[in-house]
C-alpha positions as CSV (number, residue, x, y, z in Angstrom):
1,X,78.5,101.6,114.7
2,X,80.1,99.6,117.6
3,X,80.0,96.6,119.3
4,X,81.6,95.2,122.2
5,X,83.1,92.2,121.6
6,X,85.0,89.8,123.9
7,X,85.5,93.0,125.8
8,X,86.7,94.9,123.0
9,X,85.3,97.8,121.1
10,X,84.9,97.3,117.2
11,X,83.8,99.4,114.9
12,X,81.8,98.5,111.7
13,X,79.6,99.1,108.7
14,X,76.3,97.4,107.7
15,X,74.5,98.6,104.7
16,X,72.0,97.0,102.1
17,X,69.7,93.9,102.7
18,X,69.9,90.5,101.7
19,X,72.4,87.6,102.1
20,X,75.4,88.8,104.3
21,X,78.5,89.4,102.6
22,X,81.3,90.1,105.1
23,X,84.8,91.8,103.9
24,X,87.8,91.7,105.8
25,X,90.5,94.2,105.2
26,X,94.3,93.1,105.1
27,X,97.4,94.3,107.6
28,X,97.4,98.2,108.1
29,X,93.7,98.8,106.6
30,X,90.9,99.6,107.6
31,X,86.7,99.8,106.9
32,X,87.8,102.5,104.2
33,X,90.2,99.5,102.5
34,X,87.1,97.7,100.9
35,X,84.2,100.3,101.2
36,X,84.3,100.9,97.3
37,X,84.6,97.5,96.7
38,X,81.7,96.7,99.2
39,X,79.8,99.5,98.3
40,X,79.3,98.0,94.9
41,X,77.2,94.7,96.5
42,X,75.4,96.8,98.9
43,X,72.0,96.9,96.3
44,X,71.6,92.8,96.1
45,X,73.6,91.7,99.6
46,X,73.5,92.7,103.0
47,X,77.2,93.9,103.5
48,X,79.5,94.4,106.8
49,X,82.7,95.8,106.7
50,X,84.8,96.3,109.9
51,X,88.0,97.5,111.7
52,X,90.0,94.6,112.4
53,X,91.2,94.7,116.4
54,X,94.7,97.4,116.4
55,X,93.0,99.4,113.5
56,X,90.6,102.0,112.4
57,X,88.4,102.9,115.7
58,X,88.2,99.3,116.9
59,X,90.2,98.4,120.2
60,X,94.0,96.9,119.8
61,X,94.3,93.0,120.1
62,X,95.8,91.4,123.1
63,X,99.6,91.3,122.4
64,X,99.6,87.3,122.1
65,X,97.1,87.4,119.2
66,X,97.5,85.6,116.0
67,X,95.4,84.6,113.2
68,X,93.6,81.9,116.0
69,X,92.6,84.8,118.1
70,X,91.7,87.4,115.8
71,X,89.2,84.9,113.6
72,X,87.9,84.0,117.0
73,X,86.7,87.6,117.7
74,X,85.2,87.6,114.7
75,X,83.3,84.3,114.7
76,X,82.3,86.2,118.3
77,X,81.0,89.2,116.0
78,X,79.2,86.9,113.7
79,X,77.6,84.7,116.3
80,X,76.6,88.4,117.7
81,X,75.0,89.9,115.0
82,X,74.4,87.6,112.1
83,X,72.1,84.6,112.2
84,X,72.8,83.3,108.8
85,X,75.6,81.7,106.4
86,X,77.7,84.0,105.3
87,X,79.9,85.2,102.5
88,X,83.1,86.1,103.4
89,X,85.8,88.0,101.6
90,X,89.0,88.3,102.9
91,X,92.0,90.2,101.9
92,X,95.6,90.0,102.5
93,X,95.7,89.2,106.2
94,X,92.1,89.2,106.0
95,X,92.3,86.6,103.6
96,X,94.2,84.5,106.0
97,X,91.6,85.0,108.6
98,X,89.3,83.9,106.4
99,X,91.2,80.6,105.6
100,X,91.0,79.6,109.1
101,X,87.2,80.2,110.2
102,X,86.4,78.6,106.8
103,X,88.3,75.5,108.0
104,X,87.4,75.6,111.2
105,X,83.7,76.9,111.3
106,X,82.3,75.5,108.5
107,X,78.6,76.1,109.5
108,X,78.7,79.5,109.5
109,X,80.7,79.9,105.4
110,X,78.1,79.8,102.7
111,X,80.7,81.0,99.8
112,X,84.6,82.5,100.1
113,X,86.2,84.7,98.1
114,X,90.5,84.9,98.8
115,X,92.2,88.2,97.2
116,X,95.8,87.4,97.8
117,X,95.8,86.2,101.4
118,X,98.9,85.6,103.8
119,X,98.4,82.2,104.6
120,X,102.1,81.3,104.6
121,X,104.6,83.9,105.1
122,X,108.2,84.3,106.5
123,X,109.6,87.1,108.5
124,X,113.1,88.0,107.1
125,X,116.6,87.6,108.3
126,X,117.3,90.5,108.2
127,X,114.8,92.3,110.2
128,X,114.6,89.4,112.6
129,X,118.1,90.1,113.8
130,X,116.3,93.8,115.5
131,X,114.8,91.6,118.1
132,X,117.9,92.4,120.4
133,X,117.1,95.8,120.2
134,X,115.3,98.0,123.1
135,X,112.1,98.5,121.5
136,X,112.1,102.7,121.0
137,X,115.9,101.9,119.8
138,X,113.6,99.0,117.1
139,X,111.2,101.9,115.7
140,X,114.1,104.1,115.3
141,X,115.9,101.4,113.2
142,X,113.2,100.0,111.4
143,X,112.2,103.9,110.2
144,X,115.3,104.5,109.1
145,X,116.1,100.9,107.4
146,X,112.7,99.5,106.7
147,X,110.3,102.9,106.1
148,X,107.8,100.6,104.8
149,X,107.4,98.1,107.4
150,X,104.2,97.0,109.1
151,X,106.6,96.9,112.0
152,X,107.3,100.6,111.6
153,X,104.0,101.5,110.9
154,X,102.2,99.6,114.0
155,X,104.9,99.3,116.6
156,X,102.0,98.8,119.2
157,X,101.0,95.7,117.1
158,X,105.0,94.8,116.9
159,X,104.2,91.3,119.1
160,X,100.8,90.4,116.9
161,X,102.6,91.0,113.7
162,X,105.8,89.4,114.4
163,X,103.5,86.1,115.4
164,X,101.6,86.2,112.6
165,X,104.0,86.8,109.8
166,X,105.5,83.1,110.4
167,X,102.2,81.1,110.7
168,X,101.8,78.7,108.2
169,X,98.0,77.8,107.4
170,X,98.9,75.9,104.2
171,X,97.5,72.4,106.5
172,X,93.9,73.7,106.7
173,X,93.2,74.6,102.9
174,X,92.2,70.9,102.1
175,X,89.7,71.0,104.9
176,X,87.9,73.7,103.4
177,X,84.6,72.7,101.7
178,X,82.6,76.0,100.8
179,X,82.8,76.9,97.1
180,X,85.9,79.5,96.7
181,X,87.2,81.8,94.6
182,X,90.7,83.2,94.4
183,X,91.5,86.4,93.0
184,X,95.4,87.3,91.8
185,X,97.8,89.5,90.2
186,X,101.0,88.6,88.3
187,X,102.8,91.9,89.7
188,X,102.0,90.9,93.5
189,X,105.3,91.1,95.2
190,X,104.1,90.7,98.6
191,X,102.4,86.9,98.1
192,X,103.6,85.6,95.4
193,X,101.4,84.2,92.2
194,X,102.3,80.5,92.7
195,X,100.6,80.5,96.3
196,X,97.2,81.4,94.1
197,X,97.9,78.2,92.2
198,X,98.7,75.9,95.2
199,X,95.4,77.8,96.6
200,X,93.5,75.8,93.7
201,X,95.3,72.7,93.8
202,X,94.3,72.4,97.8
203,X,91.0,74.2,98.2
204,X,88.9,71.3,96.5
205,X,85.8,73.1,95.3
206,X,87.9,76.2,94.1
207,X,88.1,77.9,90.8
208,X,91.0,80.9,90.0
209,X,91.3,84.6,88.1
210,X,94.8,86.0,87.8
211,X,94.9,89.3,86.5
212,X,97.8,90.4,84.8
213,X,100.2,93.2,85.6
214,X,98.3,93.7,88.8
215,X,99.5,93.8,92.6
216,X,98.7,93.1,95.8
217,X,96.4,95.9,96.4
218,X,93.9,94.7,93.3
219,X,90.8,95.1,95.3
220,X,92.0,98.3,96.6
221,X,93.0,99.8,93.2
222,X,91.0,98.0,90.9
223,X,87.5,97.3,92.7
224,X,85.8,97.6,89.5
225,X,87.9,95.1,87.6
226,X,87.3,91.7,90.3
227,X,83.5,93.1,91.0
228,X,82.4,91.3,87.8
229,X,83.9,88.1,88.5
230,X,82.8,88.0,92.2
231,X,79.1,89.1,90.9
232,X,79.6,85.9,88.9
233,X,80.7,83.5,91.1
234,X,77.9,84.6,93.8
């Protein structure tokens, strides 16, 4: 399905009935991200999984977006077709999304569930220093030195991501009141463990799982594995 929303087209999923349980995927996914994971809820909740603006079929973001504007759009896609609390589950950069409209829009967060999110993250040195560069001289660079860069990957999102890897939403976790959980792994080399724990610490009515050995992609991988403690917490 589609929807237009602030003028751009997004795509998305809705299956089941019940309370709505909304997943957002991390930088670089898509619907298909968390569809087994969602797919596993779709019998007691009412889930929605979309493409995030710049990925999938939905519409690309304005260049100037950050985690502000894209949480906006989706509080716009909530306010258009959900009239209820939600649950949200965000992942990744999904994750961080969900951070902010949790802090910042309260009324419409029943429960959150956080699987790794980005909420503080640097851009290296290193690959800062290719901002001198002519952008088609950039890609050519970045697929030679960095294969595996989200820069490489999405150079129409090059702006958005560059914004977005060095916000810092580490000041709105204490302002977050919906009951949380916060899903880890040990082996996660893209946001480290000890943010999970400073997670806890700030997010006062918050409770933890760390899985061992796992990585960043755990409810890619594994959806299986944190179904059983989400089912729990909900």
């Amino acid at each position: 399905m589609f929807i237009n929303v602030q003028g751009k087209k997004i795509h998305f999923l809705k299956e089941g009935q019940g309370q709505p349980l909304l997943f957002l995927h991390g930088w670089g996914g898509s619907i298909n991200s968390l569809t087994p994971l969602a797919n596993l809820f779709s019998k007691k909740y009412q889930v929605i999984n979309l493409d995030l603006p710049g990925f999938g079929l939905s519409d690309l973001p304005d260049p100037k977006w950050g985690v502000k504007e894209y949480s906006e759009l989706i509080l716009s896609f909530l306010k258009q077709t959900i009239l209820e609390k939600i649950i949200l589950f965000g992942h990744s950069f999904g994750g961080s999304l969900a951070i902010y409209l949790a802090a910042k829009h309260p009324d419409f967060i029943d429960k959150l569930i956080l699987s790794a999110p980005s909420y503080k993250r640097e851009l290296k040195k290193s690959r800062n220093l290719l901002t001198n560069f002519p952008q088609l001289f950039r890609i050519l660079l970045y697929r030679i030195f960095f294969p595996c860069s989200d820069l490489w990957r999405f150079p129409k999102l090059e702006t958005n991501f560059r914004r977005i890897v060095q916000e810092d939403f580490s000041s709105y976790l204490p302002k977050i009141n919906a009951n949380t959980l916060i899903l880890w792994g040990t082996a996660d080399k893209e946001t480290p463990v000890q943010d999970a724990y400073y997670l806890k610490e700030k997010i006062k009515n918050s409770q933890i799982k760390v899985y061992a050995n796992e990585g960043h992609s755990l409810p890619l991988k594994k959806p299986e594995l944190i179904f059983k403690v989400m089912e729990k917490f909900l």
